[in-house]
N, C-alpha and C positions, 0 to 999 in steps of 0.2 A: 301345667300340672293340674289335675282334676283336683276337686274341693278333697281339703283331708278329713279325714275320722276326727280331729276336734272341729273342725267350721261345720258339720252335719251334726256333732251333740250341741255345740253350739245353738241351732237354727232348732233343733226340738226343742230346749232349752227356753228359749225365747217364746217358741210358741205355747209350752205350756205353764208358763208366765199368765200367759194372756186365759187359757182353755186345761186346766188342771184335770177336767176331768177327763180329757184325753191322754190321759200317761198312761192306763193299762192296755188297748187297743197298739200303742207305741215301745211296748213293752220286751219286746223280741228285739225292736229295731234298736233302741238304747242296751242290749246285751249285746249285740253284735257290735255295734261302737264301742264297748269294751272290751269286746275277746279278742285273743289275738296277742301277737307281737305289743311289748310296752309303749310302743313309738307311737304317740297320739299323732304324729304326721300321715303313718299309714295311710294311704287313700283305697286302696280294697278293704270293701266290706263284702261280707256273705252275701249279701240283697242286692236287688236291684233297687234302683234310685235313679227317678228322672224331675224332670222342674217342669210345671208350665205357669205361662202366665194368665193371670186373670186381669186383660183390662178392661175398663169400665168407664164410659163418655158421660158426658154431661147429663140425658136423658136416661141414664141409671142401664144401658146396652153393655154387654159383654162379647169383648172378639172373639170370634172364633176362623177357624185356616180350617180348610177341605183334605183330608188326608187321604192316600190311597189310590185305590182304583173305582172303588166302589163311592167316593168323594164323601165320608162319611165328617161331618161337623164336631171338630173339636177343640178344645183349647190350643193355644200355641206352645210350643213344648218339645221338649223329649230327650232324649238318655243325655246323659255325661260326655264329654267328647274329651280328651286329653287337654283341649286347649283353653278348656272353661276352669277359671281359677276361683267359681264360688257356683254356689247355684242360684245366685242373681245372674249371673252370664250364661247359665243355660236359659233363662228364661226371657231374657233379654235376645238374646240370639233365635233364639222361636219366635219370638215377634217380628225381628227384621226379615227372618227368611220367610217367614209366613205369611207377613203383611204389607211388607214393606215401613215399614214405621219405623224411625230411628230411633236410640235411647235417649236423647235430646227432645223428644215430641212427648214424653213421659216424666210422672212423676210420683214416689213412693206417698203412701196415703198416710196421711197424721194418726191414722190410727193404730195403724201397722208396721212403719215403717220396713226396714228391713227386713221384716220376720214374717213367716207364712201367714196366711189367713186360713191354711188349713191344709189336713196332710192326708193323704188319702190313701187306703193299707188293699191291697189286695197280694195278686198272682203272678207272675210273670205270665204276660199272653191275654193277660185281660184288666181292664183298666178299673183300677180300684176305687171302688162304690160304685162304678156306671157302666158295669156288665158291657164293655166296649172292646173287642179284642184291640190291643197296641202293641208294638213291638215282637210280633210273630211269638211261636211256641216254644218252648227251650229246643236247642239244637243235640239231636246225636244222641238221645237218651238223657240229655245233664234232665236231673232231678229241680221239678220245678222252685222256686225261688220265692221267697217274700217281695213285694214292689210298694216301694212305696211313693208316691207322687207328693211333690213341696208344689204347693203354689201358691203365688208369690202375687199380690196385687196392687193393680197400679191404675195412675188418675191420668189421662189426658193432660199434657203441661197448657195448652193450650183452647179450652173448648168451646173460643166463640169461632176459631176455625174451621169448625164443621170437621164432627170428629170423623162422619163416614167416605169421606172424602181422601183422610189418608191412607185407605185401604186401596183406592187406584192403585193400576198396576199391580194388584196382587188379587187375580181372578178369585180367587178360594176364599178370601175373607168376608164373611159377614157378620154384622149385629146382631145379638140378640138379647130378649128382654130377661133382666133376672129369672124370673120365671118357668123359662123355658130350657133353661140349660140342666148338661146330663146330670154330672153327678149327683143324687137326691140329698147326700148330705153336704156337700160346698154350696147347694142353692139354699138349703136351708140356713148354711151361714150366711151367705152374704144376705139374705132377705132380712134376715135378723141384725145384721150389723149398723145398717144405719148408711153406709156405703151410697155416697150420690154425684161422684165422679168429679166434683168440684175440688181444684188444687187448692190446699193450704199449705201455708206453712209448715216447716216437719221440722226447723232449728230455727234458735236465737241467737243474738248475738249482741253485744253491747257497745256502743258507740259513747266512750265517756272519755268528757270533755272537763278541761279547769275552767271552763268560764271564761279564759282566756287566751283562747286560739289555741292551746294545744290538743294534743289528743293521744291519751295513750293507747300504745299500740306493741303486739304481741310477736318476738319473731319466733314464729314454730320451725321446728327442727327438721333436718332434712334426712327426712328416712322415706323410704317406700313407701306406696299405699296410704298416705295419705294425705288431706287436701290441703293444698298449695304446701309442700315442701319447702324449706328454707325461704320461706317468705316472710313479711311483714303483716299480719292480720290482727283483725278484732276477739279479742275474745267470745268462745259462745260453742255451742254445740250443737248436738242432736236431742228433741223430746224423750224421756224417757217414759215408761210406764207410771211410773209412781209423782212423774209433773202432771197436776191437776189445769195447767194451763202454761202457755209458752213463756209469761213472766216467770215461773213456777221452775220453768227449765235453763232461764239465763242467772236468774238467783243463784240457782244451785251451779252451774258452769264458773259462774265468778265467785264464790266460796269456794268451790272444788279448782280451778284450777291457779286463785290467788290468794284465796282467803280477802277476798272482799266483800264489804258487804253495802252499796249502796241505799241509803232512806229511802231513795227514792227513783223508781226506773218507767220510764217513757215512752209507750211504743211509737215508734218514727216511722217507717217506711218498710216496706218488704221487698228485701231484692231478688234477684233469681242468679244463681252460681250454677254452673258444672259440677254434679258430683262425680269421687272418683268413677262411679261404676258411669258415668255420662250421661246419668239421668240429667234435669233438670231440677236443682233445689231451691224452692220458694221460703225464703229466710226472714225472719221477723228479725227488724231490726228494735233496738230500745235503746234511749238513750238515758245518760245518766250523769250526774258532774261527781266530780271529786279532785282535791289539789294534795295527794299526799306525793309520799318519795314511792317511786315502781321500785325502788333497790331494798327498801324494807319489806316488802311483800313475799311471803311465803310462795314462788313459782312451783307447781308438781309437774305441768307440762310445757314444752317448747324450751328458748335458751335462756331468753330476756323479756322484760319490758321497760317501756321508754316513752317520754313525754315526744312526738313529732310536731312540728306544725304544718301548714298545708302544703308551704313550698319545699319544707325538708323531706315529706311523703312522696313528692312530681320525681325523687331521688333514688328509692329505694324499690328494694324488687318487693314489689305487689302487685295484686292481681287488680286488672284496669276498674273494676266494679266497686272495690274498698275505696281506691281514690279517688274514685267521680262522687263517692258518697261522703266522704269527709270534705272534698271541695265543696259539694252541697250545702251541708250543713254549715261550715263555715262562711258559706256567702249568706245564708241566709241567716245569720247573727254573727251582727260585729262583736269583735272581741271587747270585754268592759276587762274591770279591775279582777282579778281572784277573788274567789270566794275565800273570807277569813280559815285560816284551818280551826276542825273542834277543839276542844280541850285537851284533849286526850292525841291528839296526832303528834306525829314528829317533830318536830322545831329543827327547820334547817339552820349548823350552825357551821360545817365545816363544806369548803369548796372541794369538788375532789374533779378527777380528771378518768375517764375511762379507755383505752384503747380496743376498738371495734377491728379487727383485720379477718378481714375472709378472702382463703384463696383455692378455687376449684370449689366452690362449694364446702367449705369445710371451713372452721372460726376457731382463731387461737383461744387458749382457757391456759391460766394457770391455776396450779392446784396450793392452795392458801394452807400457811403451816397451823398446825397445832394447837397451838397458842393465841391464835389471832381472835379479834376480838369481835369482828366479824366473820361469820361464813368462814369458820376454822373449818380445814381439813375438805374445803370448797372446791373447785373447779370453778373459776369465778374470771372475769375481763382482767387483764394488765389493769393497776389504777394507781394512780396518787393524790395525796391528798397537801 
């Protein structure tokens, strides 16, 4: 299913987040994302709408693919195809076909993540801002069309590889220097952005520990789309806009999705995951201690959380990069005593028991009465106390 009418207001959305003063220019194309049939799924719009990508190596070069006949130098890219379910996957897909480069060799830029680096408004039949015919003339008389081009930019996951190198095998691709590339106003962005092709980080994540060998850990829920379903993980997420730095974004991920607030957090190590779309994601890890109860915490996302220890984690389904990194960190500090809890924490006084049953992918809950004095009117584990 091609991207719907809300993931393209979405993606202008985001982009003029970042570039406000581009909503008028974008102006036509957010009415037409509203007109229409109510069903924000719709995926026809009035306009044409294609993606490419803008990658970018280590020495600040921009790929480009040979199009045509006449082998004319362009971005990787082009229309919607029925089977692209975002316009990250049209643009990801114009790189493999283009260059041979896989979405695993890539990785979305700290600064951008997700969201365009910039959107390009022309005609159908000519390529907007860079006077470049693309995608032939309207067919049959249709009256020509608005075009607007999303492009999406991205870092080398890898670029002591030798970024021109992965273009082998794919005659048509070559390097070029910011400078030199078409569109006059996307060079002007990225010359202005700061953009130098070196992978960062783009999420946090928190690795908090009681001081003694446990580690709490998050089982997120098993729904589509997204990362590691029904699994065991860290808390943490994606940078936002308004995180002034990647502490900035795991802060806020563990108030948002616990309501916790650790003194004090650590940056550890940075790992590299799969995201869903297959990029490569370079993950700031932080570490942080705390010895409360998981069962008093305010959860907004996934089902639970829970104290593990290393051997109880070698148990559970997660993904092999969580465990290798809490066996990590636990060989590399023996367990001592807990840290005293504050003042103000829980005071464990009552033992209780919980029953865990997952079958097919699915975990029993029951719904807690009324009156309870906990998590009334809850969806909560089998428990006694």
């Amino acid at each position: 299913m091609p991207p719907t009418r809300a993931h393209l207001r979405d993606a202008v959305a985001a982009h003029l987040v970042r570039h406000p003063a581009e909503r008028d220019p974008l102006r036509d194309l957010l009415a037409a994302l509203d007109a229409g049939p109510g069903d924000a799924a719709r995926p026809a719009v009035p306009v044409h709408i294609t993606c490419s990508a803008v990658v970018i190596d280590h020495r600040r070069r921009v790929l480009h693919v040979r199009h045509g006949a006449a082998g004319t130098l362009r971005l990787p890219g082009g229309r919607v195809e029925p089977a692209d379910r975002s316009l990250l996957a049209v643009a990801l897909r114009g790189v493999r076909e283009g260059a041979g480069i896989a979405p695993a060799a890539l990785c979305h830029t700290a600064e951008y993540g997700g969201a365009p680096v910039h959107i390009g408004v022309g005609t159908v039949g000519v390529d907007p801002a860079g006077g470049e015919p693309v995608g032939g003339e309207p067919a049959g008389g249709e009256p020509a069309r608005p075009h607007y081009d999303f492009r999406m930019v991205f870092h080398l996951a890898d670029a002591g590889a030798g970024p021109a190198s992965r273009a082998e095998g794919a005659p048509g691709a070559e390097w070029l220097p910011l400078d030199e590339i078409g569109p006059p106003a996307l060079r002007a962005r990225l010359l202005e952005s700061g953009l130098d092709g070196v992978a960062r980080p783009v999420n946090a994540s928190a690795l908090i520990h009681d001081g003694a060998g446990r580690y709490l850990l998050h089982l997120r829920d098993d729904v589509p789309d997204i990362w590691e379903p029904g699994a065991w993980a860290l808390l943490g997420g994606g940078r936002e806009p308004q995180d002034a730095s990647l502490e900035d974004t795991v802060r806020r991920e563990l108030r948002e999705e616990a309501g916790l607030e650790p003194r004090t957090v650590e940056a550890y190590a940075v790992e590299r995951v799969t995201g869903t779309d297959g990029t490569t994601v370079p993950v700031q890890i932080f570490t942080a201690r705390w010895n409360g109860d998981p069962a008093a915490l305010t959860l907004t996302e996934g089902v639970m959380l829970a104290w593990r220890d290393p051997q109880t984690a070698s148990r559970l389904r997660m993904s092999p990069s969580t465990r290798d990194l809490i066996r990590r960190h636990a060989g590399e500090r023996p367990p001592g005593p807990p840290r005293a809890a504050a003042a103000d924490a829980a005071v464990p006084h009552v033992v209780g028991v919980h029953l865990y049953l997952e079958r097919d992918g699915e975990v029993l809950l029951g719904l807690r009465h009324p009156d309870s004095a906990y998590a009334a009117s809850a969806h909560h584990f089998p428990s006694v106390h």
